[in-house]
Structures are given as C-alpha cells and as structure tokens.
C-alpha positions in Angstrom: 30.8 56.9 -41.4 29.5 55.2 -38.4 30.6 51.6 -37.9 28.9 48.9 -37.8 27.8 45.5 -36.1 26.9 42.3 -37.1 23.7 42.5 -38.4 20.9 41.1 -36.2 18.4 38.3 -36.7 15.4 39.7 -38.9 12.7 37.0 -39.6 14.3 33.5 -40.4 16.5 30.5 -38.0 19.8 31.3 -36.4 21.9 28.4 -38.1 25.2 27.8 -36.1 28.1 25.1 -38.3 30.5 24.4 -35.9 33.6 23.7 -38.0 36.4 22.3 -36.0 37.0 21.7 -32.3 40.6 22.8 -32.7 42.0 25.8 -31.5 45.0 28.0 -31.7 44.5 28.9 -28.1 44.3 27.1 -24.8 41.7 29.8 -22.7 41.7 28.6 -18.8 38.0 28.7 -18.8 37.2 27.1 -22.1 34.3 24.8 -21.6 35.7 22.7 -24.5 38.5 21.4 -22.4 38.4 17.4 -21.8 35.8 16.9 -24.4 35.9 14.1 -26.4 37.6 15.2 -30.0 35.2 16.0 -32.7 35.7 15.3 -36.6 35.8 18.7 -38.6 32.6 19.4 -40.3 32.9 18.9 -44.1 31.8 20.4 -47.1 29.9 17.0 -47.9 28.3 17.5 -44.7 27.5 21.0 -45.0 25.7 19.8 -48.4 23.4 17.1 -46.5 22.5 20.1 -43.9 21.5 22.9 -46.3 19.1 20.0 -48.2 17.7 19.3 -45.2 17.3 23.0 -44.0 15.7 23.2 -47.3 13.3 20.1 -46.8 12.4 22.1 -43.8 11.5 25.1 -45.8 14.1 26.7 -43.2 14.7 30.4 -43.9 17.9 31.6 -42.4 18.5 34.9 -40.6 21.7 34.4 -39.7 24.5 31.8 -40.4 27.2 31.2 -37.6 30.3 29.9 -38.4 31.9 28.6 -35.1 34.4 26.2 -33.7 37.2 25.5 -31.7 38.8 28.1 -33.9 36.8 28.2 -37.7 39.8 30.3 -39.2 41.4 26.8 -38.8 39.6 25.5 -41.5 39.3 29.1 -43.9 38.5 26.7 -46.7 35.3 25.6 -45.1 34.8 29.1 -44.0 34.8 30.3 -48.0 33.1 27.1 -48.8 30.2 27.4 -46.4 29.2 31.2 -47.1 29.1 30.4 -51.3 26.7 27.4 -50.4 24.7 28.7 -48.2 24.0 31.3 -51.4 23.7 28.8 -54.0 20.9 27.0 -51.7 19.0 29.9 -51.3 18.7 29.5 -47.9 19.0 33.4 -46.6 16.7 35.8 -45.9 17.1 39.7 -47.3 19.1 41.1 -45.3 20.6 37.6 -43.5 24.3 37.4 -42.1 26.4 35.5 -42.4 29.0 35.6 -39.1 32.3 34.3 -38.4 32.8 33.6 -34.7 36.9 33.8 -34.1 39.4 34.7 -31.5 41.1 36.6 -34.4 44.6 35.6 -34.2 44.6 34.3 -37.6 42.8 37.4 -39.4 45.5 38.4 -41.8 44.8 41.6 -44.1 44.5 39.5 -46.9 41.8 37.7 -45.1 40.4 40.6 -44.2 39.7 41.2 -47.6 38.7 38.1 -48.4 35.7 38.5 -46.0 34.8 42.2 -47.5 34.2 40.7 -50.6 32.1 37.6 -49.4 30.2 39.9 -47.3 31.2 37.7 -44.0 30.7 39.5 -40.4 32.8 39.1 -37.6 32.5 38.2 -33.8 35.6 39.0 -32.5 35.8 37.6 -29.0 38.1 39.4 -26.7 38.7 39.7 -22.7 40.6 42.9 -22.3 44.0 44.2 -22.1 47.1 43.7 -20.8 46.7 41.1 -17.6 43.3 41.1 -18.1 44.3 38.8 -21.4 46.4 36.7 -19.3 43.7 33.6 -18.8 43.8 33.8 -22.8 46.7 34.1 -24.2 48.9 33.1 -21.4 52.5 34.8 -20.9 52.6 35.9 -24.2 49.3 38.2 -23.4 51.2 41.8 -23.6 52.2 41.1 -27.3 48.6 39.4 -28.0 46.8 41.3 -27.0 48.2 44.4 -28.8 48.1 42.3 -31.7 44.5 41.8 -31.0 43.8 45.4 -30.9 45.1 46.1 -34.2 43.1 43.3 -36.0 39.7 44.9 -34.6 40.8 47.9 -35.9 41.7 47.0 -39.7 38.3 44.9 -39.8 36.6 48.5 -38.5 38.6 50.4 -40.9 37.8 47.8 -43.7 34.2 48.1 -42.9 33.3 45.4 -42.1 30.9 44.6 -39.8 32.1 43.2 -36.6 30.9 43.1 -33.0 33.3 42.5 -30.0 32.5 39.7 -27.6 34.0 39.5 -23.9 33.9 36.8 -22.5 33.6 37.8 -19.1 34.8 36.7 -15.4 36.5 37.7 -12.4 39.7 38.8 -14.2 37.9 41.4 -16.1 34.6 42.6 -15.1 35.6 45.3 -13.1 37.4 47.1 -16.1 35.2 45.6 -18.3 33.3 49.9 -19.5 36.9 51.1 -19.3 38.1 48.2 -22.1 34.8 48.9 -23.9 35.4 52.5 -24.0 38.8 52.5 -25.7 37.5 50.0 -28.0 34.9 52.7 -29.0 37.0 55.8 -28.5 40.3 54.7 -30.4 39.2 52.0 -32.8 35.7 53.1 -33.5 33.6 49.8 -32.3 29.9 50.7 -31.7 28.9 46.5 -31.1 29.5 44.8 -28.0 28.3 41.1 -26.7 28.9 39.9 -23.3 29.0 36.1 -22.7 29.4 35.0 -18.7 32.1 32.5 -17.6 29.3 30.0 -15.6 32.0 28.9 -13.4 33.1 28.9 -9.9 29.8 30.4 -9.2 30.9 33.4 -10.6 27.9 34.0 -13.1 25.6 34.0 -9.5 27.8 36.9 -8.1 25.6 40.7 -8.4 26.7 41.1 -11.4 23.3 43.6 -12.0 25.3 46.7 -10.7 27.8 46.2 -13.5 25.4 45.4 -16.4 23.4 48.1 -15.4 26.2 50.6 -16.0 27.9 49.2 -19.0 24.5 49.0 -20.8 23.6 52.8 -19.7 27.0 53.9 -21.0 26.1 52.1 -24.1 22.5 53.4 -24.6 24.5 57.0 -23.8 26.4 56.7 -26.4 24.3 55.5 -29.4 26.4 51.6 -29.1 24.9 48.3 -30.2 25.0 46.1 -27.0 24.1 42.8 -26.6 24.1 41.8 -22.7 21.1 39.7 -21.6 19.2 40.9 -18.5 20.6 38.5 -15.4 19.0 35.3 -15.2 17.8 34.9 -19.0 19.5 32.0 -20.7 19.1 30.9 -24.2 18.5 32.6 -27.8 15.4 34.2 -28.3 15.5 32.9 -31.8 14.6 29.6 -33.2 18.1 27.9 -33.9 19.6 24.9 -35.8 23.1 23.8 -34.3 24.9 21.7 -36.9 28.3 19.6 -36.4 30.0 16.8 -38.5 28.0 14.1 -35.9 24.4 15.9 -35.0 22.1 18.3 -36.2 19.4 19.7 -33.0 17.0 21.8 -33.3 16.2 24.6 -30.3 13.1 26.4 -30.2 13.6 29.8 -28.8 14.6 30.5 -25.0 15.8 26.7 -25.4 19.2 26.8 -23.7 22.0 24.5 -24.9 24.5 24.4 -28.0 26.5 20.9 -27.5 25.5 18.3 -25.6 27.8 16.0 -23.1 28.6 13.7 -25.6 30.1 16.3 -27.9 29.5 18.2 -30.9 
C-alpha cells in the first residue's frame, strides 16, 4: 500500500497552537534563538481559542501543533487533538498535524498518534554531516536514529510528510537524501522550508527546485516546494500562542511577530 502524507487543506482555516518555545535541540540556524521566552500554551487557553474560533464560525482544515519542540508537552498534544473534536471545529476530512524534530517519537507514541488519528511533519536536514548544524557532534548517531523513526511512523501508517529545512549544508544533496527516503523507507511527502539567512534564500536556487520537483512529479511523490519568490500560506490561517491570537488572510506572510509568540 502506498504511503501517505499529511493530508492537505480542503475547505476550512489552517489553525497553528504553538505549544512550547522549548526545545530538545539547539539548530544553528533556528530563528527562535535570542527570543524572549514564551509561556507554554495551556489547555485553559486552548479552551478560550476553540470558543472563539467557534464565535467566528471558524471551520478548520487543518490543525498544527507546533513549538519549540510540541513533543515536550505530549500532554497538550493529546489534550489539544480530543478538544478540537469535542468543539466541533473540523472539517470532513481535516488534519490534525504534529510538527516535531522527532527525537522524542517513541513506538509507544507512535501508537498513541495511530489511534488519535494525528499526522506528522517530521523535519529533517539530511544525513551524516549534512545533520551536523542540527544535531551537533552527536549527528552520526542522530541522525540514524532519525531515519528509523520516519520509518516506524511509515510502517505504522501513519501519515507523515518530511520537511528539510534547507541551506548551504545540504541543498546540493538535497534529491539524493530525498531519494533514499523514498527508495528505503517508503516516504512519498516532502516539504522544503528555506533558511532566509546570510542571503542564502537569494542564491539561484531555481535550478535545484526545478529538478527535485521533476524527480518528484516522475515519480508519483507529494511535494510541497513553493515556486521562488512566493512567501506566505495560500490558506487563510489563525496562529495561536499562550500571549496572542493573529489572524492572516492568505499570501499574508508572518507566523510570530518580534515581540514573541
């Protein structure tokens, strides 16, 4: 049986809950780094945002579970997806998406999200030293470790798409990573997200989307890479934190402000 992606937007709000700004990694390019520390998001909280999604007569497509790292805070990540389905708040056919680095996916948590029905983004930069800006010198054993957790939550069907987050250190190997992904582990969804730094996201970087996407439309893969120069979602979106709730009509870009989420 083919495997499969997160499920796409169809009809209703993307709503992104952005759980805790703590992390069990220290990435070199995180764009968290020197921001102000945010409360965690509580289940109280939660509860004021689904009433007032629901004052809004807000349908939602898909629900985002995001941090920092939400698998921090599993309890609000099992909290969160029961609410959101005792408020009535999702579409036929909605998603509800858990947006990790995967380091703390444990087969029992695997499970866990079979039986809620919770997708995964698994965001990943490659292998070996490609890893290294990640998972710093301990990026041979993490990475590997990495590659086994995509490949129980492919095996335990569950729907999960791959994110690289992508910059100098790995866009040149970027189809080659992709294609053992998809050759030994079975992953037909991908999503690439640009580090906007050092001016690296203003590099030609059309030569290389142009053949990762063909290799994907080639072989029948879910990919998700936005055409160079597009920013923002094309979906209408709610961004919710323990502090602010904001609103972004589509092709709006921005998640967190300066002052912190």
């Amino acid at each position: 049986m083919r495997a499969q992606g997160c499920t796409r937007p169809n009809g209703g709000v993307v709503c992104t809950l952005y759980l805790t700004a703590a992390c069990n990694l220290r990435c070199a390019y995180c764009y968290e780094r020197g921001r102000a520390p945010v409360p965690d998001l509580t289940l109280a909280r939660v509860a004021d945002c689904f009433q007032h999604l629901r004052g809004q007569h807000v349908a939602v497509g898909s629900l985002v579970l995001f941090g920092g790292e939400p698998c921090l805070r599993w309890d609000l990540v099992l909290g969160i997806a029961r609410a959101s389905r005792e408020y009535d708040l999702l579409v036929p056919n909605a998603a509800i998406v858990l947006f990790t680095n995967g380091l703390l996916l444990t087969p029992r948590r695997l499970e866990v999200l079979e039986r809620e029905s919770i997708q995964l983004l698994i965001s990943f930069d490659g292998y070996g030293e490609r890893s290294a800006l990640r998972y710093g010198e301990h990026f041979p054993t993490m990475s590997a470790h990495m590659e086994a957790v995509i490949s129980s939550a492919i095996k335990a069907s569950i729907p999960t798409t791959v994110v690289f987050t992508v910059g100098r250190h790995n866009v040149d190997f970027l189809l080659s990573d992709m294609s053992r992904l998809h050759d030994q582990h079975g992953v037909s969804s991908f999503s690439v997200v640009i580090i906007r730094r050092n001016d690296f996201a203003a590099r030609c970087l059309a030569e290389r989307r142009d053949a990762v996407v063909q290799w994907a439309r080639d072989n029948d893969i879910d990919m998700d890479w936005k055409p160079i120069g597009q920013r923002g979602s094309q979906h209408d979106s709610y961004f919710f934190s323990a502090c602010h709730t904001r609103h972004l009509h589509p092709r709006e870009l921005g998640t967190w402000d300066k002052s912190g989420w």
